[in-house]
C-alpha positions in Angstrom: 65.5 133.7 92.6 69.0 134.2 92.1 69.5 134.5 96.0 68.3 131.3 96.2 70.5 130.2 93.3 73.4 131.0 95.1 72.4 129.5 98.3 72.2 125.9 96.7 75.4 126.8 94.7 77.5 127.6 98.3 76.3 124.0 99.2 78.1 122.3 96.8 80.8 124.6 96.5 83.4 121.8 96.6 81.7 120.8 92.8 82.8 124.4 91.8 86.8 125.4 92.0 88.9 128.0 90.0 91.8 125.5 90.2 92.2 123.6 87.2 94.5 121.2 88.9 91.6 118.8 90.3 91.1 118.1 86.7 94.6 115.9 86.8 92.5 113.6 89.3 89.7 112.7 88.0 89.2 109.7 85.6 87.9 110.2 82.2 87.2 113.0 79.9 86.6 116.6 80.3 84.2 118.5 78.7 84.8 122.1 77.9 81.3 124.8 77.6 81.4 128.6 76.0 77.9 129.4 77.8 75.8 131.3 75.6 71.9 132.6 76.3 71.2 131.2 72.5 74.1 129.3 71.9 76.3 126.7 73.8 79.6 125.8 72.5 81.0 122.3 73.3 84.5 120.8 73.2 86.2 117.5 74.7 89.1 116.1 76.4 90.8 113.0 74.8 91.1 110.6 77.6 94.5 111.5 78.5 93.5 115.1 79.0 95.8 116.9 77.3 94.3 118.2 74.0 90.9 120.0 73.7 88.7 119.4 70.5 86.3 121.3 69.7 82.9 119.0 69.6 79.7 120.8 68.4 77.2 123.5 69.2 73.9 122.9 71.6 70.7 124.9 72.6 69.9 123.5 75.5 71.4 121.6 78.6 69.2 118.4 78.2 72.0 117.7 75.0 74.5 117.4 77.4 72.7 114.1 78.8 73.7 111.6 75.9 77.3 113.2 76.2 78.0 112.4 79.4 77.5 108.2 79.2 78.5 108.4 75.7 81.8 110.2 76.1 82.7 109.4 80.2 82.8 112.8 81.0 83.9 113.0 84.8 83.9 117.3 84.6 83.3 120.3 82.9 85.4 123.3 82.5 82.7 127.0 82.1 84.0 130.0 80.7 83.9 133.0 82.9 83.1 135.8 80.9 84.7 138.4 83.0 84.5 142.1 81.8 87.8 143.7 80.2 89.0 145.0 83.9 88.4 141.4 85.2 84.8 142.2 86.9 81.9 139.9 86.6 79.1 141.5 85.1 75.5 140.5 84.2 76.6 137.7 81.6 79.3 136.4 84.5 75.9 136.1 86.6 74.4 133.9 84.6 77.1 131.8 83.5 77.7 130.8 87.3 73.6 130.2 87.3 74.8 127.6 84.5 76.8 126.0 86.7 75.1 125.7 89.2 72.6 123.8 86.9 75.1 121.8 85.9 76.2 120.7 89.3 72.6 120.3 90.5 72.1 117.9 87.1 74.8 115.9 87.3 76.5 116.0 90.3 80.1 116.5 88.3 83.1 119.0 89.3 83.1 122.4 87.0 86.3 124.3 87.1 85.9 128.1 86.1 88.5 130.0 83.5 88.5 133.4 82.4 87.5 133.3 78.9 88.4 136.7 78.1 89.0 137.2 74.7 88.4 133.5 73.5 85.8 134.2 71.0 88.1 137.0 68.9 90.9 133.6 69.5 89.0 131.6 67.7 87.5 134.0 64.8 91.0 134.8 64.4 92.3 131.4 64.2 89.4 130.4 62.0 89.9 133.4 59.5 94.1 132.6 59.6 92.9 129.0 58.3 90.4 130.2 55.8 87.4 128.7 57.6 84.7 130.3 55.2 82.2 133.0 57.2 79.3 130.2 57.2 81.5 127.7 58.7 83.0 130.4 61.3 79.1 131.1 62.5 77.9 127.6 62.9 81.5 126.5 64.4 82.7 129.3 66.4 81.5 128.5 69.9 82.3 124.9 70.2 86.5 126.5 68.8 86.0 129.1 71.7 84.9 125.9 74.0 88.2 124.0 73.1 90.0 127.3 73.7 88.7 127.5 77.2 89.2 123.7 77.9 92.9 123.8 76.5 93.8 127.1 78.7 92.4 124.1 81.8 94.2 121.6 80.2 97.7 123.3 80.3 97.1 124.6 83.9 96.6 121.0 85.1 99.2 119.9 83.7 101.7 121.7 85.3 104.1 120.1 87.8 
């Protein structure tokens, strides 16, 4: 099964890049995803695409439909969760079987960042602005989403 993933992924490998620059091209907002098997965390372009917001936190892909009229999302940016030596790993597997969900759904770009470290970011951040521990749970993969889509953000924007 995940042979066959991969197969239909390689034919629409021009939807998948690890070059944030294509974002700088394409017209309307971006929508940044911390993959999770229970949880996925969610965060948004403005339309100038230069400032991630973190947006909310979703079970399953099928939210994502609303969010894509609603909020003229024209990509997506996917954490990579790549081990600590920069491997991919089991998780990394199925994040990439994500994507290739999302490409297959809704025919839209995804650009690919290392996400290393982005959850401990955003706990971090969230403790340093005294985000109470309830909050932090029920919050903390849509911030690690913004982180990703931010660390895209910057790289497109760079001359």
């Amino acid at each position: 099964m995940i042979g066959n993933h991969n197969q239909n992924l390689s034919k629409k490998q021009a939807f998948l890049s690890l070059d944030a620059k294509i974002l700088s091209k394409m017209n309307g907002r971006v929508m940044g995803i911390d993959y999770g098997t229970v949880r996925i965390g969610i965060a948004l372009s403005d339309s100038e695409k230069k400032i991630a917001t973190p947006f909310k936190i979703i079970h399953k892909l099928k939210e994502i439909d609303d969010l894509i009229v609603s909020k003229n999302i024209c990509a997506f940016v996917v954490g990579l969760p790549l081990q600590t030596d920069g491997q991919e790993g089991k998780i990394a597997e199925l994040t990439r079987l994500f994507c290739a969900r999302l490409i297959e759904k809704y025919a839209l770009p995804v650009v690919l960042v290392d996400e290393r470290y982005t959850s401990k970011f955003a706990a971090e951040y969230m403790t340093g602005h005294f985000v109470r521990e309830q909050k932090q749970k029920q919050t903390l993969d849509a911030v690690a989403a913004a982180r990703i889509l931010q660390k895209a953000l910057d790289k497109a924007a760079e001359k």
